[in-house]
C-alpha positions as a LaTeX table, in Angstrom:
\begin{tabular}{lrrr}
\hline
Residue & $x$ (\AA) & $y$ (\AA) & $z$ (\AA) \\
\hline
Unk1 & $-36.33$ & 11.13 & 1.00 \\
Unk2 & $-33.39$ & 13.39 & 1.25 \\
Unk3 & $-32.43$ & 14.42 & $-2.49$ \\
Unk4 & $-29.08$ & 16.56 & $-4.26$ \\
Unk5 & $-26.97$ & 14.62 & $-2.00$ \\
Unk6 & $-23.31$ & 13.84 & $-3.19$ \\
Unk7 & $-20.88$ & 10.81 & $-2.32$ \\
Unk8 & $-17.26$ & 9.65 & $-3.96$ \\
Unk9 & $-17.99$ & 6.19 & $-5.72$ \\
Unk10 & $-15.35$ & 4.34 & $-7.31$ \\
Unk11 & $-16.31$ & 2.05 & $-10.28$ \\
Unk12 & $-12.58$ & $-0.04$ & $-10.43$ \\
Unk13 & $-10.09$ & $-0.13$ & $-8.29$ \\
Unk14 & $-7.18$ & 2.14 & $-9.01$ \\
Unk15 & $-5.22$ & 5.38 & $-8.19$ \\
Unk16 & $-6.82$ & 8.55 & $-6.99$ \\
Unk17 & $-8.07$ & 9.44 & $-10.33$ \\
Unk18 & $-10.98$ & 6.80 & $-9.62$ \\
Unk19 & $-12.19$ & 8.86 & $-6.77$ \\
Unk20 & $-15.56$ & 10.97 & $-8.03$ \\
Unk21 & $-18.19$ & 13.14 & $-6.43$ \\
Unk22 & $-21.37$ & 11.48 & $-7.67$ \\
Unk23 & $-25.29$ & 12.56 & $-7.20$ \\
Unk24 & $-27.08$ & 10.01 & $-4.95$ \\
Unk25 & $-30.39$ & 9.51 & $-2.86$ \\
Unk26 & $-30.55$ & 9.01 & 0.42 \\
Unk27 & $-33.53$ & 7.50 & 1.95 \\
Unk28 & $-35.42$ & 7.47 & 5.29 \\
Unk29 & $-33.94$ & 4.29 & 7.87 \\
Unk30 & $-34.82$ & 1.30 & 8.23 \\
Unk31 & $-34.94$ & $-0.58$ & 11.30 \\
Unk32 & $-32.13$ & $-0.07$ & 13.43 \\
Unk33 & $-30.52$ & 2.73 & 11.67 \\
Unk34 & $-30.02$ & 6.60 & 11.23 \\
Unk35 & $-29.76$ & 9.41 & 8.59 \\
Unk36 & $-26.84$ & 11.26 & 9.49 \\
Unk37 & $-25.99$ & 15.00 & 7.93 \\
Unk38 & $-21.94$ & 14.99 & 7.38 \\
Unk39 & $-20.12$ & 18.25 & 8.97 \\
Unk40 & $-16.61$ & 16.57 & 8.55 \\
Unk41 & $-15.34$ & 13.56 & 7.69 \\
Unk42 & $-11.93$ & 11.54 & 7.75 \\
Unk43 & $-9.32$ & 10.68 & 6.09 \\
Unk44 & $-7.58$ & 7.27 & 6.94 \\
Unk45 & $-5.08$ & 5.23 & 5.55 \\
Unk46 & $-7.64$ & 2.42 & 5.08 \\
Unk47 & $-9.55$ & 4.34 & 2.78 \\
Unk48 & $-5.96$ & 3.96 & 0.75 \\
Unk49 & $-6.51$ & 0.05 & 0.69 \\
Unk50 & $-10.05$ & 0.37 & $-0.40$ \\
Unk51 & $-9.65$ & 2.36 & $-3.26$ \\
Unk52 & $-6.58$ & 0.40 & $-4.70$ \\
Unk53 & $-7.95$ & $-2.80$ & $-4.41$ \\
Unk54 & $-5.77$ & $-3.93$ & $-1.41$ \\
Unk55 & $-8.60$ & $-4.54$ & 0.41 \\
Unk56 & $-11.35$ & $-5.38$ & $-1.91$ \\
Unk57 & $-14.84$ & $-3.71$ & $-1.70$ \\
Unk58 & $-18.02$ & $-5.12$ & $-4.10$ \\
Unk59 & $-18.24$ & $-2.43$ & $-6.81$ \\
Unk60 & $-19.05$ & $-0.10$ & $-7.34$ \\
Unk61 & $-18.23$ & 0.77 & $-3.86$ \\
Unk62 & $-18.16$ & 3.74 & $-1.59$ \\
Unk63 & $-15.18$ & 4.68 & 0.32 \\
Unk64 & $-14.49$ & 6.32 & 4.04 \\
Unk65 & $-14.64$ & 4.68 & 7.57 \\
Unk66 & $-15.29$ & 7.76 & 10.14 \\
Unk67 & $-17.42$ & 10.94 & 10.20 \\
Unk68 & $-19.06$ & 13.72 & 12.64 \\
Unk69 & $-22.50$ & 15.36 & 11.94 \\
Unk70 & $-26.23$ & 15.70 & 13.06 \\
Unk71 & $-28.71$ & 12.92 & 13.36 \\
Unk72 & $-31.73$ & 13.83 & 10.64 \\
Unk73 & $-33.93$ & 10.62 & 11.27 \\
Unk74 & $-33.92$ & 7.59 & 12.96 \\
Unk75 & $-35.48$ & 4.12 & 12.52 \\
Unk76 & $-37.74$ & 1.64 & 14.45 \\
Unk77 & $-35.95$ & 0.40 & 17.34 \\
Unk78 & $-32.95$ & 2.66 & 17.82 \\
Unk79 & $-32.99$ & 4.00 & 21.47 \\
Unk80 & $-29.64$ & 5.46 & 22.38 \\
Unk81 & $-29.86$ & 8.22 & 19.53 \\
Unk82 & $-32.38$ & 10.97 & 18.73 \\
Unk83 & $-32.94$ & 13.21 & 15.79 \\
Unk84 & $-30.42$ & 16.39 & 16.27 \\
Unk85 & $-28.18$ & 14.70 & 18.29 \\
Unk86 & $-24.27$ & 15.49 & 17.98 \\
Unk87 & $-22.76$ & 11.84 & 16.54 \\
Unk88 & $-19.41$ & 10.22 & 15.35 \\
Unk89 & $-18.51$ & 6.92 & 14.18 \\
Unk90 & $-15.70$ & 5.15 & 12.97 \\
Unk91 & $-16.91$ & 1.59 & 11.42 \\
Unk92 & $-18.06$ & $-0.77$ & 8.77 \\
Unk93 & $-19.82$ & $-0.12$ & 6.42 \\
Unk94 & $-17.55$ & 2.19 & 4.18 \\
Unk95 & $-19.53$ & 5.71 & 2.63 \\
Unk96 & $-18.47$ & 8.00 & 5.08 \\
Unk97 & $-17.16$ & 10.52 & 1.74 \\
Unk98 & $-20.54$ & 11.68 & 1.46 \\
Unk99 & $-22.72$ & 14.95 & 3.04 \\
Unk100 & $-25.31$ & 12.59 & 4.03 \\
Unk101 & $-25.78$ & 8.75 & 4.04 \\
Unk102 & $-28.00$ & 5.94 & 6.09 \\
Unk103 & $-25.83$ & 4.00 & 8.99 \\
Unk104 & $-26.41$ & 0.89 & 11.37 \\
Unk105 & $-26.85$ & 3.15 & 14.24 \\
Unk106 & $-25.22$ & 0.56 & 16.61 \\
Unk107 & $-21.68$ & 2.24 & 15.09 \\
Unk108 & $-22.63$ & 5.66 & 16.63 \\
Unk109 & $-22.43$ & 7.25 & 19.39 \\
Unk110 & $-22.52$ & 10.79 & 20.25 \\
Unk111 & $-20.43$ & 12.93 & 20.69 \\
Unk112 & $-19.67$ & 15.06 & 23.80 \\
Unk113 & $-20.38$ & 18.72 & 23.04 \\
Unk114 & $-16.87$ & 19.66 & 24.24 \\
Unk115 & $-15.78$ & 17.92 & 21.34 \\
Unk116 & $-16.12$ & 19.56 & 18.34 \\
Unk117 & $-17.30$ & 18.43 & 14.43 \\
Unk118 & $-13.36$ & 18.33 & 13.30 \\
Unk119 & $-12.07$ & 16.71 & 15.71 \\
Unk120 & $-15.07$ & 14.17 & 16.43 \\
Unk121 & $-14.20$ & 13.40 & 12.37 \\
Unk122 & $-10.82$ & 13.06 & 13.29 \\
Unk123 & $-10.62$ & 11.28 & 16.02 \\
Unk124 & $-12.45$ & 8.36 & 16.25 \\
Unk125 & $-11.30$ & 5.83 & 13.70 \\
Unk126 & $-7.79$ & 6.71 & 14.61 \\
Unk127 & $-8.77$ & 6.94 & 18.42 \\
Unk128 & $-10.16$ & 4.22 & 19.11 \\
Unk129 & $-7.53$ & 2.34 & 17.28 \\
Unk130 & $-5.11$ & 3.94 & 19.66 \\
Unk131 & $-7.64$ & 2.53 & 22.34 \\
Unk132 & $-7.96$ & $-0.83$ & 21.20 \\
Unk133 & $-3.75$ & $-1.18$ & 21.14 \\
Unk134 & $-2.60$ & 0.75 & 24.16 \\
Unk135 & $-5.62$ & $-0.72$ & 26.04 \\
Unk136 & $-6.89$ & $-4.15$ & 24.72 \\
Unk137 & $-3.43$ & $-5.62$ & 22.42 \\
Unk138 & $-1.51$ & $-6.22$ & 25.55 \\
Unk139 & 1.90 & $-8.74$ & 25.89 \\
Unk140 & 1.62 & $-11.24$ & 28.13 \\
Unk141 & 1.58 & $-9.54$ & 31.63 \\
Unk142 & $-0.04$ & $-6.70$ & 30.60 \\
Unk143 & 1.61 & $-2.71$ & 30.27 \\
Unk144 & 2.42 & $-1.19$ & 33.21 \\
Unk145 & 3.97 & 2.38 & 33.61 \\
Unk146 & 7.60 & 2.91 & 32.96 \\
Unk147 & 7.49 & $-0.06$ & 30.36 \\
Unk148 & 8.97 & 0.26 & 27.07 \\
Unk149 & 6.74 & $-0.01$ & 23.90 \\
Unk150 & 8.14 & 0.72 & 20.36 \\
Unk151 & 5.52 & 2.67 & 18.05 \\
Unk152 & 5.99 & 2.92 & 14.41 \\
Unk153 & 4.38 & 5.98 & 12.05 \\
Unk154 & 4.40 & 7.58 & 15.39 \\
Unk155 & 4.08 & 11.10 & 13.96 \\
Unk156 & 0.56 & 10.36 & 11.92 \\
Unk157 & $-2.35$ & 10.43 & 12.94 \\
Unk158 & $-3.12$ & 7.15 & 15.41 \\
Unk159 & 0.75 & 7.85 & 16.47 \\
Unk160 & 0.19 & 11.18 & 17.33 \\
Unk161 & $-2.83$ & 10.35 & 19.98 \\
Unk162 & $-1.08$ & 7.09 & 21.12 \\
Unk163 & 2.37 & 8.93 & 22.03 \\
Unk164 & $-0.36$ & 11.35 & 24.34 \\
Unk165 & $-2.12$ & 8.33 & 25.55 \\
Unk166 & 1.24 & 6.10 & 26.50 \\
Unk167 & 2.09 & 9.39 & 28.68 \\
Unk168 & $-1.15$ & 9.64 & 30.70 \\
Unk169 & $-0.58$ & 5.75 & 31.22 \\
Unk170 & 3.09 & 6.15 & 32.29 \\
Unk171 & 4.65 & 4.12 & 29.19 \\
Unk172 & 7.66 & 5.03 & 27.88 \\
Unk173 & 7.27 & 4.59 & 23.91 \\
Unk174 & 9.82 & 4.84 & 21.72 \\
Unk175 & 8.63 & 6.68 & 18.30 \\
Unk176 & 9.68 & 5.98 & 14.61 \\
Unk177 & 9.22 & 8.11 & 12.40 \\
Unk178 & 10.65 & 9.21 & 8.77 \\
Unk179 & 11.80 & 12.45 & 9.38 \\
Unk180 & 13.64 & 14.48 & 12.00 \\
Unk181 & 10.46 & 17.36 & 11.65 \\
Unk182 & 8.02 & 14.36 & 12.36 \\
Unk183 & 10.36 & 12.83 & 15.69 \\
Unk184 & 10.11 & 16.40 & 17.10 \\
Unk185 & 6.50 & 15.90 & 16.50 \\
Unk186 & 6.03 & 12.42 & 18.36 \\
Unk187 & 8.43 & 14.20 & 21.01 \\
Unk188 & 6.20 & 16.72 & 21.75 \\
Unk189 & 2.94 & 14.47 & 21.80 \\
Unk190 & 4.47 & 12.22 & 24.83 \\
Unk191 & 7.09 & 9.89 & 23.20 \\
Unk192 & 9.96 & 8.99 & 25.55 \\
Unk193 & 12.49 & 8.96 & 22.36 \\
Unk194 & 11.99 & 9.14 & 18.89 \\
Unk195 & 14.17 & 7.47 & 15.82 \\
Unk196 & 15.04 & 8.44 & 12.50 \\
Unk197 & 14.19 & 5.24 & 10.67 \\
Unk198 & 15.54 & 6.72 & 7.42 \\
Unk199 & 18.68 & 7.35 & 9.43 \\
Unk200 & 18.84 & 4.58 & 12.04 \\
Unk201 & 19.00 & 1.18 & 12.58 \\
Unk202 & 15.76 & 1.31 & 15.02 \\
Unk203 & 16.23 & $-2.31$ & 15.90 \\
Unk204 & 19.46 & $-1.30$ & 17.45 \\
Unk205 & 18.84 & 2.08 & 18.68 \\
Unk206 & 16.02 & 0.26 & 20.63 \\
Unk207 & 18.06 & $-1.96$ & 22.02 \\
Unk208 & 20.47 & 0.59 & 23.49 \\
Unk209 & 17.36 & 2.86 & 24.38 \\
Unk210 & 16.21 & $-0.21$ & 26.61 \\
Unk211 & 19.90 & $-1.53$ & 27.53 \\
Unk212 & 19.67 & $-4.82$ & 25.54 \\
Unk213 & 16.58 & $-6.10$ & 27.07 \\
Unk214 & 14.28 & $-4.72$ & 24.07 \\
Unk215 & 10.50 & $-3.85$ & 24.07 \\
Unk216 & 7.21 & $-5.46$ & 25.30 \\
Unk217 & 5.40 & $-4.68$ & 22.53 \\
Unk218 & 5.73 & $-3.40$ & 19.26 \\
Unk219 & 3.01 & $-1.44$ & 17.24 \\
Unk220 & 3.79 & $-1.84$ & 13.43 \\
Unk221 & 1.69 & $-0.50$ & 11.00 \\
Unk222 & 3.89 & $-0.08$ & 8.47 \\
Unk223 & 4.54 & $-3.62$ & 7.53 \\
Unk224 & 6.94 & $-4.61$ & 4.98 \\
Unk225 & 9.84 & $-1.89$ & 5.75 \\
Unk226 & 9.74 & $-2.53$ & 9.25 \\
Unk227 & 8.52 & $-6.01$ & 10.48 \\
Unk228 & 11.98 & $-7.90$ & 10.58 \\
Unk229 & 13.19 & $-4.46$ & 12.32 \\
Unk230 & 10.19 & $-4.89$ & 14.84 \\
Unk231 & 10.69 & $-8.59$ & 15.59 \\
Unk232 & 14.07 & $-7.65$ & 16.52 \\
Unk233 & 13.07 & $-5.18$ & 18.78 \\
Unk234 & 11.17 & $-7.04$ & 21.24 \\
Unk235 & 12.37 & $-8.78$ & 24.41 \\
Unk236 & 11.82 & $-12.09$ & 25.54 \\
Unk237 & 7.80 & $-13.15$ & 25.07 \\
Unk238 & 7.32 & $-9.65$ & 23.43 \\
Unk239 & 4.34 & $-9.11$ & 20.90 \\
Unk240 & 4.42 & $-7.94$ & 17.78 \\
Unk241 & 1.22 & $-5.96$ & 17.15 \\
Unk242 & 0.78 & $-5.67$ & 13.11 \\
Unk243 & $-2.25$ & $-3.69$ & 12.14 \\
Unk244 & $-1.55$ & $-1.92$ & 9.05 \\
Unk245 & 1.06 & $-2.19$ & 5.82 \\
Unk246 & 1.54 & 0.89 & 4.56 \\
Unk247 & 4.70 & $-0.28$ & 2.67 \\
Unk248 & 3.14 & $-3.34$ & 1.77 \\
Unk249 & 1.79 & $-6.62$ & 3.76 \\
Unk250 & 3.87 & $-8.07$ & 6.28 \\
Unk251 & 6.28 & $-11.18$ & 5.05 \\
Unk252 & 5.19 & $-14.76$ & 6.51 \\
Unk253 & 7.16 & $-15.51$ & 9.73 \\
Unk254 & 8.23 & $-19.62$ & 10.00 \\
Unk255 & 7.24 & $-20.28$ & 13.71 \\
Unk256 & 10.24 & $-21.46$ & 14.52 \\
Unk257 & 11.56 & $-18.21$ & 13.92 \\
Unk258 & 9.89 & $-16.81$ & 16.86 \\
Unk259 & 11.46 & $-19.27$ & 19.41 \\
Unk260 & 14.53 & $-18.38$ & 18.38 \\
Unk261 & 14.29 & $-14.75$ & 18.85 \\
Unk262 & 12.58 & $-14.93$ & 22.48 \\
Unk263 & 9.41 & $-17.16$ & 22.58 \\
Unk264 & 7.75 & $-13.93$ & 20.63 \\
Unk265 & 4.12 & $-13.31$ & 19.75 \\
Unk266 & 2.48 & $-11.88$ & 16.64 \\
Unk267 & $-1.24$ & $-10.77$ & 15.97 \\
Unk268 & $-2.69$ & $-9.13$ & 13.37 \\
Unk269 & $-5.95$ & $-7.60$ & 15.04 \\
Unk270 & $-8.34$ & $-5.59$ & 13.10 \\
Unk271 & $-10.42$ & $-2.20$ & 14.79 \\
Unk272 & $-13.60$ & $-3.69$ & 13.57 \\
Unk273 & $-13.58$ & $-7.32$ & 15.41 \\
Unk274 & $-13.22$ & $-5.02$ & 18.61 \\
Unk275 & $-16.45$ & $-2.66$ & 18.03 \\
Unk276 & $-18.31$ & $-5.88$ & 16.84 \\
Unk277 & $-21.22$ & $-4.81$ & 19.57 \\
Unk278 & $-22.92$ & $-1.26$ & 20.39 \\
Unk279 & $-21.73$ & $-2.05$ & 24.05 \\
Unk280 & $-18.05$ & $-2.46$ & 23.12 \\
Unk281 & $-18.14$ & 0.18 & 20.82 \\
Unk282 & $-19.83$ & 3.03 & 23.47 \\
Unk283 & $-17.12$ & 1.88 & 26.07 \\
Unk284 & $-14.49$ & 2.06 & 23.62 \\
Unk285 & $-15.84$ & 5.88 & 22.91 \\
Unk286 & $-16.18$ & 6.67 & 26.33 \\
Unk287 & $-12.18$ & 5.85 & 27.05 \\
Unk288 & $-11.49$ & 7.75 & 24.27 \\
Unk289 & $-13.76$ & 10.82 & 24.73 \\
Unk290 & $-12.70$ & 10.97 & 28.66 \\
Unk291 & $-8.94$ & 11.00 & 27.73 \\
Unk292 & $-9.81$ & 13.83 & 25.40 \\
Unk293 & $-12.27$ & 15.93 & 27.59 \\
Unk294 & $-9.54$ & 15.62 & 30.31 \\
Unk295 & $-6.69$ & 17.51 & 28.44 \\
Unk296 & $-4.26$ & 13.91 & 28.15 \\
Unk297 & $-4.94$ & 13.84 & 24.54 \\
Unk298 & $-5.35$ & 16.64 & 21.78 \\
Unk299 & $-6.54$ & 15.97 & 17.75 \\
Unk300 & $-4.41$ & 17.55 & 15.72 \\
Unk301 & $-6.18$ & 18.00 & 12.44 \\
Unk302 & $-3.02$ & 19.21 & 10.27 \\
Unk303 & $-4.79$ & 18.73 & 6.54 \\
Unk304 & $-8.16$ & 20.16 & 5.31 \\
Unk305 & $-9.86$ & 19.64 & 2.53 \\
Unk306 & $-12.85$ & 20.45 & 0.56 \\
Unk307 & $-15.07$ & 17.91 & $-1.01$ \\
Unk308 & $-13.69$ & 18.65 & $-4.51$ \\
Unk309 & $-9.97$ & 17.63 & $-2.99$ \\
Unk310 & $-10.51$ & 14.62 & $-2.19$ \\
Unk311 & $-7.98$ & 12.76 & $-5.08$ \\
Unk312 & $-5.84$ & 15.55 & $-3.43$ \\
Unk313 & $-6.05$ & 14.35 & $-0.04$ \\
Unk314 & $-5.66$ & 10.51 & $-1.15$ \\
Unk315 & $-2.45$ & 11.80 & $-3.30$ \\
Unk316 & $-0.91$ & 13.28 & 0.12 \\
Unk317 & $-1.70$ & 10.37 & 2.34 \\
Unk318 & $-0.56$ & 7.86 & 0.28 \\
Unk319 & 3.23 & 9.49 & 0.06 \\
Unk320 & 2.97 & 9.92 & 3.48 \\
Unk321 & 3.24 & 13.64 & 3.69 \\
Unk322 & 0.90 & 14.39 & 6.02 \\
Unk323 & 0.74 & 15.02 & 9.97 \\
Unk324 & $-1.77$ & 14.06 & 12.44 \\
Unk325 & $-4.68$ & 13.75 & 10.99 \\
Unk326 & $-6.88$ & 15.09 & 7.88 \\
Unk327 & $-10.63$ & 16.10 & 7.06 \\
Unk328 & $-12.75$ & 16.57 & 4.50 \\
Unk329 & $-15.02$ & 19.82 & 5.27 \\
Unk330 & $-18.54$ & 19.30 & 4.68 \\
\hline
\end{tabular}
């Protein structure tokens, strides 16, 4: 048994002040799953929703959805995985804020030794969200290159890798973004154009952007602020991809309001339904890891923290200060 580890618990939901280092065991695993030793581990808006209650956890719960380390021990039947090897994962269940913990080891996969710790922490939870959009959430027709696509929150940290991954695929995405320091940003990372939402009307500027026709799809992760905005954005049978609410959950839409506007579709898919299987989820990685290795997309890890900082961290993510993406140092 593996003793004097640490892991942030939260007894109630609440604001960061709930967030606390505590002492826990970790045993050996069980069938079908690992001991993994934590180098980095990272930060994602998710782990917002968990902690306030948003999306409920049983408590006490543990909190964080993606990590990089070493593989200590491994249980009966687990093939693809050996003690030592390099791993990430970005997946149900939550306890990820820890320096060690036990995992289904059909969420892991290992990481490519080009890749290092930081960015394997950073990367993969946001990454293969990028993959699962860009790749898999698709308007009827499919994306092909020189297509518009509007992508909100485009300067954090999925933005940041989906504005490289539209370029390598030809798409021209139009960013959003809340400042003019964070359009430069998207700019640089591959975004066709970039809009001051705090400035703009982006429903309009995308419409002159794209000469009245309006977008394919839109990627909205922001919810509340922006949904109206992005249903206004999209042309004729567009989608409306809405996989996140960081101002709060997306209003109901009356059906009929989406014949009027164009025959439009909505979904609201989640990361998790899409690495249900270790198949899906290795394929998935290997996309992602490929587009990395290759030079098309660079992690940006902007924000670094120390285990003691984590109500720090959670304070800056939640007023949406940050850039790219964030780790906790192990």
């Amino acid at each position: 048994m593996s003793r004097g580890e640490q892991a942030v618990l939260i007894q109630a939901p609440g604001g960061p002040e709930v967030l606390q280092w505590t002492p826990v065991e970790v045993g050996e695993p069980g069938p079908g799953e690992l001991r993994l030793r934590h180098h980095a581990i990272g930060l994602n808006y998710i782990d917002i929703y968990h902690r306030s209650g948003a999306y409920p956890l049983p408590l006490p719960a543990r909190l964080g959805m993606e990590a990089a380390g070493v593989v200590e021990a491994v249980g009966e039947g687990v093939t693809h995985l050996a003690v030592g090897d390099r791993v990430a994962y970005a997946s149900q269940p939550p306890g990820a804020y820890a320096t060690a913990r036990l995992m289904p080891a059909r969420c892991v996969v290992r990481l490519p030794e080009g890749i290092a710790f930081e960015a394997g922490a950073a990367m993969m939870l946001k990454g293969l969200t990028a993959q699962y959009l860009l790749r898999k959430t698709l308007p009827q027709g499919g994306l092909a290159a020189g297509d518009f696509v509007l992508f909100h929150a485009a300067a954090g940290g999925v933005g940041l890798i989906a504005c490289q991954w539209a370029r390598a695929l030809g798409l021209r995405l139009i960013a959003t973004a809340g400042s003019d320091q964070k359009c430069a940003l998207a700019l640089e990372a591959g975004a066709a154009h970039a809009i001051n939402y705090r400035r703009e009307d982006f429903a309009a500027r995308v419409r002159e952007i794209t000469g009245g026709q309006g977008v394919k799809v839109v990627y909205d992760s922001v919810g509340l602020d922006t949904f109206e905005g992005s249903l206004n954005s999209l042309a004729p049978f567009g989608l409306l991809v809405s996989f996140g609410n960081a101002s709060g959950f997306a209003p109901p839409v009356p059906l009929g309001q989406l014949a009027a506007k164009g025959s439009l579709y909505v979904t609201r898919p989640t990361l998790f339904t899409h690495l249900a299987t270790r198949e899906a989820t290795q394929a998935m990685a290997d996309d992602l890891f490929a587009r990395v290795l290759a030079g098309d997309i660079k992690i940006r890890v902007e924000q670094r923290y120390a285990l003691n900082q984590i109500q720090q961290a959670h304070r800056d993510l939640e007023a949406r200060s940050t850039v790219g993406s964030g780790v906790l140092l192990v």
